[in-house]
C-alpha positions in Angstrom: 66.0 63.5 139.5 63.4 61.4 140.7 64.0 58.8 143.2 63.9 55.4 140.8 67.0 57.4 139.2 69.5 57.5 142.0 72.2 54.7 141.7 72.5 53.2 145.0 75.4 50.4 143.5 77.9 52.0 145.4 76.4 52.0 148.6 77.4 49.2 150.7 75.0 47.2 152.8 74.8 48.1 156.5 75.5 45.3 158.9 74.5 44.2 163.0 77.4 46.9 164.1 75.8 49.4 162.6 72.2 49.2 164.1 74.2 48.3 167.3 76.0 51.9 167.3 72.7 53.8 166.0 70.7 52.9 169.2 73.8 54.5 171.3 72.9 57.4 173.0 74.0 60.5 171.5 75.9 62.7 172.9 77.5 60.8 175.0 77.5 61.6 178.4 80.1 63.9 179.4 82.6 63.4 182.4 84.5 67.0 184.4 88.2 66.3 184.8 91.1 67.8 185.1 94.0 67.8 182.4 97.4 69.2 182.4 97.9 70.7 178.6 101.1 72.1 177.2 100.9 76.3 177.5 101.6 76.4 173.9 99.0 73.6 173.2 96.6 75.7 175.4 97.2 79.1 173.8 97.0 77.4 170.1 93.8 76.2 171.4 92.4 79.2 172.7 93.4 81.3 169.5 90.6 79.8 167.8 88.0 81.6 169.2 85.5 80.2 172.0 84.7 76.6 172.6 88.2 75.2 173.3 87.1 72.4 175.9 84.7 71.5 172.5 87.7 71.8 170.5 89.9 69.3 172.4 86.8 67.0 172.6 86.9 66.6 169.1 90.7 66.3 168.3 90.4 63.4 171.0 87.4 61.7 169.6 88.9 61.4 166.0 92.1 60.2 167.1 89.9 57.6 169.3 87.9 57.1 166.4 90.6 56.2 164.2 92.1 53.3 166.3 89.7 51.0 165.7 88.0 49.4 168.7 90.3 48.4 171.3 90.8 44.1 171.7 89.6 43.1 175.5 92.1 41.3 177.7 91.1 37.5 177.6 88.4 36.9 180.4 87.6 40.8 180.0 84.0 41.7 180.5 83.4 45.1 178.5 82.4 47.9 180.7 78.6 48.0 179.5 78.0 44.3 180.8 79.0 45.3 184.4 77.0 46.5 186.8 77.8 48.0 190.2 76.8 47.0 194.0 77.4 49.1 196.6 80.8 48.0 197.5 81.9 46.3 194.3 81.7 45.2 190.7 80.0 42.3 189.9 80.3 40.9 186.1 
């Protein structure tokens, strides 16, 4: 098939939000904590081989992903348009 062939009527058009996401750094950065899991939840997860911390990563991000964007509180400046001082932040 040559590339004049290729229907592209189905394709919607891409809007601002998603240049604005495709300049995001990817992966994002990656944060140590610690989290208190279920043992059965933790075994489950560990039955599947290496990579579990990956594994819970993921379950996470598509549940996140699947929300939607969460709405600020009103007067709420969104975390990216802060920036720190030494003893406080200043928005």
């Amino acid at each position: 098939m040559k590339d004049a062939e290729i229907d592209y009527s189905d394709i919607p058009p891409l809007d601002k939000s998603f240049f604005t996401k495709a300049t995001e750094a990817w992966p994002p950065a990656k944060r140590q904590l610690t989290i208190r899991l279920d043992s059965d939840v933790l075994k489950w997860l560990k039955a599947h081989g290496r990579g579990y911390q990956t594994r819970i990563n993921r379950i996470l991000r598509v549940a996140m992903e699947s929300q939607g964007p969460r709405p600020l509180a009103p007067g709420r400046v969104p975390r990216q348009q802060r920036r720190r001082t030494a003893d406080h932040v200043v928005n």
